[in-house]
C-alpha positions as CSV (number, residue, x, y, z in Angstrom):
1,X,147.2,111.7,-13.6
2,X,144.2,111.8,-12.0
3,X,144.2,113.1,-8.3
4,X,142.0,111.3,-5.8
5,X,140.6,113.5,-2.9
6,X,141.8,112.8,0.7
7,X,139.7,110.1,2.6
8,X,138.5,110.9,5.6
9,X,137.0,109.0,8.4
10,X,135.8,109.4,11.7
11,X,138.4,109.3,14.9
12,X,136.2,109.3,17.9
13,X,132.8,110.9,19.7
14,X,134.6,114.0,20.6
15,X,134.3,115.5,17.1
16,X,137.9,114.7,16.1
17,X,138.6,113.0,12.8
18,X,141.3,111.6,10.5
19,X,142.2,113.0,6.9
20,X,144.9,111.5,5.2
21,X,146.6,112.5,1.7
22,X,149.8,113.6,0.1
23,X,152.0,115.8,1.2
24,X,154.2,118.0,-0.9
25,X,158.0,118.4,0.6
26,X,158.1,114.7,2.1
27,X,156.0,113.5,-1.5
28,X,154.5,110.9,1.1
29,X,151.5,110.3,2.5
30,X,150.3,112.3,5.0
31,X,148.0,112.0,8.1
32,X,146.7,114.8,9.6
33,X,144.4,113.8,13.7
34,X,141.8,117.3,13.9
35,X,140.0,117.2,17.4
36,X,138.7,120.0,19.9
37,X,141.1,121.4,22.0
38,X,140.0,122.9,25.2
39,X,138.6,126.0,25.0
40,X,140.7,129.6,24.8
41,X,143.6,127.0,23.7
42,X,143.2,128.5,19.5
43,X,144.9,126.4,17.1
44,X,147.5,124.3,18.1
45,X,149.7,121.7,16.1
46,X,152.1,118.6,16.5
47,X,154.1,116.2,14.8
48,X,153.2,112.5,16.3
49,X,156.5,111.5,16.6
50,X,157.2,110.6,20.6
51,X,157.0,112.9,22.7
52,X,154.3,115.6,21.1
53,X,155.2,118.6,22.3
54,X,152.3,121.1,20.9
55,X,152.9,124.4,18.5
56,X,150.7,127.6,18.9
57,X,149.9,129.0,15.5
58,X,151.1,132.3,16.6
59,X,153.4,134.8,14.8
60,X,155.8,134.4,17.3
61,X,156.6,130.6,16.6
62,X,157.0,131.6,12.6
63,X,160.6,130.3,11.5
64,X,160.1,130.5,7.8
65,X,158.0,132.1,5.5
66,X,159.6,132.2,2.1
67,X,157.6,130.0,0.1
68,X,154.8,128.9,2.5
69,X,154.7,129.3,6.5
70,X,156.2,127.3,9.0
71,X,155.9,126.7,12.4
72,X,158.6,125.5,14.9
73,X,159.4,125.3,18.6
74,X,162.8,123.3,20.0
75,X,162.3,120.1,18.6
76,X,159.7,120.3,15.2
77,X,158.7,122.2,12.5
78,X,155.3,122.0,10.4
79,X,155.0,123.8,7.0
80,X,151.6,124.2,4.8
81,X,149.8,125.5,7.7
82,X,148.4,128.5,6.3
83,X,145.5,126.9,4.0
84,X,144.4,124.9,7.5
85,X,144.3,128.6,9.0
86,X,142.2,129.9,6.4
87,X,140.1,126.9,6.5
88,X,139.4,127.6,10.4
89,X,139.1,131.3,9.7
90,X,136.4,131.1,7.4
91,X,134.4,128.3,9.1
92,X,135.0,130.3,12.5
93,X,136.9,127.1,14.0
94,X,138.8,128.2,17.2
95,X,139.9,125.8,19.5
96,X,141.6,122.8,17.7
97,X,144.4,120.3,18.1
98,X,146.1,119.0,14.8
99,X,148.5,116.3,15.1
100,X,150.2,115.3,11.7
101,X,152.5,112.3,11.0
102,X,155.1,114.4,8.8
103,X,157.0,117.5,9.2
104,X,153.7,119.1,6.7
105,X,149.7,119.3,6.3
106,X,148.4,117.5,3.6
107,X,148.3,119.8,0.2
108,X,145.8,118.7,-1.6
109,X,144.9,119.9,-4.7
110,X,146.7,123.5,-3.6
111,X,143.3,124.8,-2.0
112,X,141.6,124.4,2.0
113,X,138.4,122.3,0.3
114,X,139.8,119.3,1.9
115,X,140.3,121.3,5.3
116,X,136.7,122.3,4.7
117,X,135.3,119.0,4.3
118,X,137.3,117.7,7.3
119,X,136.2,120.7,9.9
120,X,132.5,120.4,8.5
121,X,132.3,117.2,9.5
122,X,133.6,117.6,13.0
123,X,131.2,120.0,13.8
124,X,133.4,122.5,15.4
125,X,132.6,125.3,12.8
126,X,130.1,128.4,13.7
127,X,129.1,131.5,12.3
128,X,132.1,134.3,12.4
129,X,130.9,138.2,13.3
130,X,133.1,141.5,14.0
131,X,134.0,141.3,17.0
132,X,137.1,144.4,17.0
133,X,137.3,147.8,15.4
134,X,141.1,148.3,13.6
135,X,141.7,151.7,15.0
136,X,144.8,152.9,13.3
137,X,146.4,152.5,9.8
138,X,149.2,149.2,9.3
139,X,151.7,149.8,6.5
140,X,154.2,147.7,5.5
141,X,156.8,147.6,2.3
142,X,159.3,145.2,1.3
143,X,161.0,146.6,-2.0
144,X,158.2,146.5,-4.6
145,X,155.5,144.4,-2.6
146,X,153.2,146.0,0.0
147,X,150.5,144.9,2.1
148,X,148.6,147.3,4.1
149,X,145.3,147.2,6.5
150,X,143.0,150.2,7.4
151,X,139.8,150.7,9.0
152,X,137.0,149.6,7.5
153,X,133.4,148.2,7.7
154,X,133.6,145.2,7.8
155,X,136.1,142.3,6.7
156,X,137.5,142.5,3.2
157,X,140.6,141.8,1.6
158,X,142.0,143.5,-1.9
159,X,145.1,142.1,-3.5
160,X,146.7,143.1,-6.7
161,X,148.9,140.6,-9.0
162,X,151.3,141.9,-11.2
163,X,152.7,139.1,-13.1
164,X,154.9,139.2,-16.1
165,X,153.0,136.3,-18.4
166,X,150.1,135.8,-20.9
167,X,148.1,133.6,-18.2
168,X,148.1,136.4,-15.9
169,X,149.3,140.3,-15.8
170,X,148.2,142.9,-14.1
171,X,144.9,141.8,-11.5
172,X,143.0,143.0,-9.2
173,X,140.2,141.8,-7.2
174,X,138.7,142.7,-3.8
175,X,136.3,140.0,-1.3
176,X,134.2,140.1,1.8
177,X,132.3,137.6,3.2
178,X,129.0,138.3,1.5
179,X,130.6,137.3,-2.0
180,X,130.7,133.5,-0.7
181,X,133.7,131.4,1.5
182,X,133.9,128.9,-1.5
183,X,135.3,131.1,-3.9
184,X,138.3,131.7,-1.8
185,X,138.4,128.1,0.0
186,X,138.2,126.6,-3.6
187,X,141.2,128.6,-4.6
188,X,144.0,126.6,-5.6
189,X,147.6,127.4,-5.0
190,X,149.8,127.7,-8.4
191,X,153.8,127.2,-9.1
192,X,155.5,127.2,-12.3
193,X,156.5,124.0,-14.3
194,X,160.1,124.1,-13.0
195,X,158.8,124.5,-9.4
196,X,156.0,121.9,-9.7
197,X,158.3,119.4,-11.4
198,X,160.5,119.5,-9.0
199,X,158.1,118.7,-6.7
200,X,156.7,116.0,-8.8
201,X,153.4,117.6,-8.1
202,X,153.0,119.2,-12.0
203,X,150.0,116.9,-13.6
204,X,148.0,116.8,-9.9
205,X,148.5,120.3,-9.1
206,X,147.7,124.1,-10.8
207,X,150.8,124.7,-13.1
208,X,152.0,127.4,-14.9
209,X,153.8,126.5,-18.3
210,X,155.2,129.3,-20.9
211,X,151.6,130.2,-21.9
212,X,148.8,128.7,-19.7
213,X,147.7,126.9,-16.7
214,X,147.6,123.4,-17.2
215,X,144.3,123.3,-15.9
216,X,141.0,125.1,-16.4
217,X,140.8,127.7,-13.4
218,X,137.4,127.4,-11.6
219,X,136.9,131.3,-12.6
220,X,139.8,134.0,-14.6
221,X,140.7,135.6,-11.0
222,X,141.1,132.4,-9.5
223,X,144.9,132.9,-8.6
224,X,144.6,136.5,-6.5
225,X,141.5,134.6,-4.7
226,X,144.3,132.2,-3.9
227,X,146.4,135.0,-2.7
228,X,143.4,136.2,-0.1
229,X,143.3,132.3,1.0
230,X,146.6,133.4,1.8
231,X,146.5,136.3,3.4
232,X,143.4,134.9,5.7
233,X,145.5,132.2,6.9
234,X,148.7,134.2,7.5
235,X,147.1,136.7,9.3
236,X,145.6,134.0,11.5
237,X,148.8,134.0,13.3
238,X,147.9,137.2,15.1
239,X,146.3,135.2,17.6
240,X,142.6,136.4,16.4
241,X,140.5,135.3,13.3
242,X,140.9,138.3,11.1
243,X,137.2,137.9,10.0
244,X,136.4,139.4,13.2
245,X,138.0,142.7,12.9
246,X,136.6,145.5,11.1
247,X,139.2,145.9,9.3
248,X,140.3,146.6,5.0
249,X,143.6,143.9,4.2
250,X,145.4,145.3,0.7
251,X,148.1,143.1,-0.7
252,X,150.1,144.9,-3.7
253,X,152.1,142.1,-4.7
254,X,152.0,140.9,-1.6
255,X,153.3,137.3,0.0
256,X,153.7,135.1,3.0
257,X,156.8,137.1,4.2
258,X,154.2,140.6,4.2
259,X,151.4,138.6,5.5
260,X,153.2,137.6,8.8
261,X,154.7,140.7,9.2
262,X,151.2,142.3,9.1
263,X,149.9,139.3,11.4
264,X,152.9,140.4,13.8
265,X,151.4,144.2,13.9
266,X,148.4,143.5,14.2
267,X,148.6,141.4,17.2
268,X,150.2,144.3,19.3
269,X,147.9,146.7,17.2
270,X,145.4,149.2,19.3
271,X,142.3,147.0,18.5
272,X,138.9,147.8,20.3
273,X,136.3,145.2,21.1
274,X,132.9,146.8,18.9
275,X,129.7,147.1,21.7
């Protein structure tokens, strides 16, 4: 089935725009308001239905984050909201209301190139630079999955996949900004046939049967690029861009679960502004 890529069109002179495509949970289509929000605001989300009572994409407003993240406050929840993060992260996008018209951001193909698209053309992107030195090691360990972050030079994430099947194995690959955004933007998101089928998503998105993807990967490490998407967006949740801290992010198996954990420590973590 071929997959068409979401429209978008302009919503008014303030830089705000409309993007609409399909969702994943509600399998409907989705329609997703981005505008500029005022400034110091950061990210903030709502479902249009009434009243909109806004969300803060902080850690502290997680409810779920088995499978993807979710935010919720008294009366809504919104899930998929980490590849919008990741999106913002790497475009350096701070303030910015999102108002969708489902309980979900739109999917896509399983990567942030739509989110790309839709915050290049509002014109709320800039240039992203260090702006805090990580002073102390995070650790964190959940049975056999870790994620930890330590000083460093620089942003740059690490993350190693170890996945019992021929497609995949035993991965590693590291990133920093110098290597490109599109490699990790690009990234698709991957779920087995039994999970994708389920979702009746299997033919439009990356799918993993007994022996292959179902799909050509853009490059072999593909996946664990999809797993620093991840991890950028996640992390987003601290209340900072992690791009701006000097900091080195290593995922060992890592998911969304580690990922908001880490986002929790390092939003109470001894950070100091660089000169």
């Amino acid at each position: 089935m071929h997959y068409a890529k979401p429209d978008k069109r302009r919503m008014s002179e303030e830089g705000g725009i409309k993007i609409n495509g399909k969702g994943l949970f509600s399998k409907e289509e989705v329609t997703v308001s981005i505008s500029k929000a005022k400034v110091n605001s950061g990210i903030v989300f709502a479902v249009n239905k009434g009243k909109k009572e806004f969300i803060s994409a902080r850690v502290e407003n997680v409810s779920n984050a088995t499978r993807n993240t979710v935010l919720t406050n008294d009366t809504e929840s919104i899930c998929l909201i980490e590849h919008f993060l990741a999106a913002c992260s790497l475009l350096g996008v701070d303030d910015v209301e999102v108002i969708t018209d489902q309980n979900e951001l739109i999917i896509g193909d399983g990567s942030a190139v739509h989110w790309q698209d839709a915050l290049l053309e509002t014109g709320l992107c800039s240039d992203v630079k260090e702006k805090y030195d990580l002073n102390e090691t995070i650790f964190i360990k959940r049975d056999k999955k870790q994620i930890a972050a330590i000083p460093h030079d620089g942003f740059k994430v690490s993350y190693y996949m170890d996945w019992e099947h021929p497609a995949l194995g035993k991965l590693f690959v590291s990133w920093e900004p110098r290597d490109g955004k599109d490699k990790i933007l690009r990234a698709r998101t991957f779920g087995t046939k039994e999970e994708n089928d389920y979702f009746e998503v299997t033919d439009r998105l990356l799918t993993l049967d007994e022996n292959d993807f179902n799909k050509k990967l853009h490059e072999p490490l593909e996946p664990l690029y999809h797993k620093i998407l991840d991890i950028i967006g996640d992390l987003r949740l601290s209340g900072i861009n992690p791009l701006e801290i000097n900091m080195h992010v290593i995922g060992f198996k890592s998911g969304h679960e580690l990922n908001v954990e880490m986002a929790k420590s390092l939003s109470s973590a001894n950070l100091k502004q660089t000169a």
